[in-house]
Biotite code that builds the C-alpha atoms (Angstrom):
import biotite.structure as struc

atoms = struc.array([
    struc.Atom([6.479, 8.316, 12.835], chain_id="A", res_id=1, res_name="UNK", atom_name="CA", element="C"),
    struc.Atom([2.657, 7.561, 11.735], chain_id="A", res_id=2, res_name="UNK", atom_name="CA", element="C"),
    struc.Atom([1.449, 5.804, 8.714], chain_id="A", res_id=3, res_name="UNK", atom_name="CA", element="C"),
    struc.Atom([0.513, 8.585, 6.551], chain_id="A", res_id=4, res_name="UNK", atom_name="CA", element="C"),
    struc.Atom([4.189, 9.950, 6.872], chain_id="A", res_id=5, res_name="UNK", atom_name="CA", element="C"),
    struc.Atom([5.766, 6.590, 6.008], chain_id="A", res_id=6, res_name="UNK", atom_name="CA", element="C"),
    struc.Atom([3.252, 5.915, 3.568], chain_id="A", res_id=7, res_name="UNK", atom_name="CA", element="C"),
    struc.Atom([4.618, 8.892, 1.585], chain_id="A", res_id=8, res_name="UNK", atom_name="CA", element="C"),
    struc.Atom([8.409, 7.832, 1.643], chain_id="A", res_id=9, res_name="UNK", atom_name="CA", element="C"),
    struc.Atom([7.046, 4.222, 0.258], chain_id="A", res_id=10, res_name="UNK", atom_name="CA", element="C"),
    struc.Atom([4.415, 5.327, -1.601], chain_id="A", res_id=11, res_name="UNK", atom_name="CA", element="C"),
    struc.Atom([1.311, 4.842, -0.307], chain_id="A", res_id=12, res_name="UNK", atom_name="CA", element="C"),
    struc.Atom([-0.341, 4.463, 3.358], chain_id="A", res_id=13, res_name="UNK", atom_name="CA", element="C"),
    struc.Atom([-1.457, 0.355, 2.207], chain_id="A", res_id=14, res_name="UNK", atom_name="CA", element="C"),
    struc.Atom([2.214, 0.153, 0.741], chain_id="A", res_id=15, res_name="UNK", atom_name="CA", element="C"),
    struc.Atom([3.367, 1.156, 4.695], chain_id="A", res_id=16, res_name="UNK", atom_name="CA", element="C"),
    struc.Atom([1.166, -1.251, 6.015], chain_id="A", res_id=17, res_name="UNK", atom_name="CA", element="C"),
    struc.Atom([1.741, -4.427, 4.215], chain_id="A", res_id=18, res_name="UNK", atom_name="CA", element="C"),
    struc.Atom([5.781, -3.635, 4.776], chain_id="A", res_id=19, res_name="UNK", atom_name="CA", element="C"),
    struc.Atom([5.312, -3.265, 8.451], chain_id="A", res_id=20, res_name="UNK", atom_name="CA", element="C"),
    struc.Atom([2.748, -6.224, 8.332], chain_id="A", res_id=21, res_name="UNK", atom_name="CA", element="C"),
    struc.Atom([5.701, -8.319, 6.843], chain_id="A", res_id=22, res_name="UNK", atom_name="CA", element="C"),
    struc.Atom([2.998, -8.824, 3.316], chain_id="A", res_id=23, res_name="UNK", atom_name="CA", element="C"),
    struc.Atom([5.489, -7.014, 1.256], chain_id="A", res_id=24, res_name="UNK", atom_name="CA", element="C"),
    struc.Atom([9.529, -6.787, 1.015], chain_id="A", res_id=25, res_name="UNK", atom_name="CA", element="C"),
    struc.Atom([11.137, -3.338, 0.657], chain_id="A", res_id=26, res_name="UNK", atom_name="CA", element="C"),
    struc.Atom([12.466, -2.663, -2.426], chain_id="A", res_id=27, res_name="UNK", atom_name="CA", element="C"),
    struc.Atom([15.464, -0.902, -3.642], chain_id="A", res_id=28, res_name="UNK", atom_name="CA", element="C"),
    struc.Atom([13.489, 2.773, -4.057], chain_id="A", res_id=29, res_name="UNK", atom_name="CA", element="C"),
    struc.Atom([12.119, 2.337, -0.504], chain_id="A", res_id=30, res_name="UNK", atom_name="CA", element="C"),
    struc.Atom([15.522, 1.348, 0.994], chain_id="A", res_id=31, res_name="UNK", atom_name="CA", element="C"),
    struc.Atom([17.012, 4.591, -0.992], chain_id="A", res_id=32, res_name="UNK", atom_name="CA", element="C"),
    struc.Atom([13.972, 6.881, 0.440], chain_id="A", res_id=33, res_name="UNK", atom_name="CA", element="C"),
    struc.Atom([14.446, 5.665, 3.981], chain_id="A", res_id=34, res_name="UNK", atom_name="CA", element="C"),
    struc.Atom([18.462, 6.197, 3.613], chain_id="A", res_id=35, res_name="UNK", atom_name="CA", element="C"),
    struc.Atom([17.959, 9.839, 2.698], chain_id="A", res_id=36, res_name="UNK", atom_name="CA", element="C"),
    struc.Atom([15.042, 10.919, 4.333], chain_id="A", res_id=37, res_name="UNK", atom_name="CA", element="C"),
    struc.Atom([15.053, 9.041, 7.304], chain_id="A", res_id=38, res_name="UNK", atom_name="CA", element="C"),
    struc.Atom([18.954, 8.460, 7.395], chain_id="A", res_id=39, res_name="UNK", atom_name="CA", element="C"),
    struc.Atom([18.607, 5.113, 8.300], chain_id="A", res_id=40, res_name="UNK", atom_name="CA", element="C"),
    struc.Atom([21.900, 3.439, 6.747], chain_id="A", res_id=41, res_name="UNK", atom_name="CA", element="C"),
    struc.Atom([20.540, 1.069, 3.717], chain_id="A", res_id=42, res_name="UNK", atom_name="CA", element="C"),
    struc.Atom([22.910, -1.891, 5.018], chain_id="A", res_id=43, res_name="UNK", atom_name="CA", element="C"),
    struc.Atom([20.117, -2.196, 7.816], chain_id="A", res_id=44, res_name="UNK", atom_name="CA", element="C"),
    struc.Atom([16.978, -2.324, 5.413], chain_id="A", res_id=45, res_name="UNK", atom_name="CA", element="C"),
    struc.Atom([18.210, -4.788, 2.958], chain_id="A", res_id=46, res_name="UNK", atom_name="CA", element="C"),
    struc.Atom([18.855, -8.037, 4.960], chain_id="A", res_id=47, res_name="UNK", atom_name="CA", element="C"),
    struc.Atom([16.281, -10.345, 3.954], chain_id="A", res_id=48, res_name="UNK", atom_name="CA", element="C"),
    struc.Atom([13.785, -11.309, 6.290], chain_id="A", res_id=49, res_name="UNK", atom_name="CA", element="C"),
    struc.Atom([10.394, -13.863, 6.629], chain_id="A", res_id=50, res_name="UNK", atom_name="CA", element="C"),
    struc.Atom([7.448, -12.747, 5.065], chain_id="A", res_id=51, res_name="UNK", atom_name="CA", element="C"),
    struc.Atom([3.940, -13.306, 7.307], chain_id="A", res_id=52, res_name="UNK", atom_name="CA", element="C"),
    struc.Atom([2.335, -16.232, 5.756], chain_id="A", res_id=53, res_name="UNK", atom_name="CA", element="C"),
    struc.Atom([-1.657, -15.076, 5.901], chain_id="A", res_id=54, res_name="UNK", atom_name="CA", element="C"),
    struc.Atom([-4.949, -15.404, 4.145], chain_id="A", res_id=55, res_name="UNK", atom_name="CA", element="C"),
    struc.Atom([-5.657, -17.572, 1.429], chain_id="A", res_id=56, res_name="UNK", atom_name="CA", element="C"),
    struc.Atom([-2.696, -17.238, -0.957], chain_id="A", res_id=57, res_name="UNK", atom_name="CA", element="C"),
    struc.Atom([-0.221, -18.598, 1.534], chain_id="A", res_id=58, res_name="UNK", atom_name="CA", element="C"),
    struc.Atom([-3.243, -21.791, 2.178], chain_id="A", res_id=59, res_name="UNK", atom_name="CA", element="C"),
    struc.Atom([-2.976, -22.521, -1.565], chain_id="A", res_id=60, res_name="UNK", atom_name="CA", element="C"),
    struc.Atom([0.735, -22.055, -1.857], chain_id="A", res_id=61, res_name="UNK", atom_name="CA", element="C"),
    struc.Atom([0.818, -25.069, 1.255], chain_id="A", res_id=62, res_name="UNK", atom_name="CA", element="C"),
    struc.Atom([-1.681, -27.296, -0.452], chain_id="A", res_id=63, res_name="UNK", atom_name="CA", element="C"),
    struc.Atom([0.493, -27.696, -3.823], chain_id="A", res_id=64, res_name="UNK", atom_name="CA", element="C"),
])
């Protein structure tokens, strides 16, 4: 599967990216999109996992 393909089940080709960059968490209309479409069983997708800690944001959020 490309980019432009899962971009349309999440949304948008940057949504896809930051989600398989770890920026962003899947929420509960992704999870439901990837169950049907992709029949990948939702138990799978909504384990939480670590977030990549990048850029400036997570610099700040270290400094407080």
């Amino acid at each position: 599967m490309n980019r432009a393909r899962l971009g349309k089940l999440l949304g948008s080709r940057s949504r896809a990216t930051e989600i398989l960059e770890r920026r962003r968490r899947l929420t509960v209309p992704m999870i439901r999109s990837l169950h049907a479409e992709l029949k990948i069983p939702a138990e799978s997708l909504i384990g939480l996992y670590p977030l990549a800690s990048t850029g400036t944001r997570a610099r700040k959020r270290r400094k407080k």
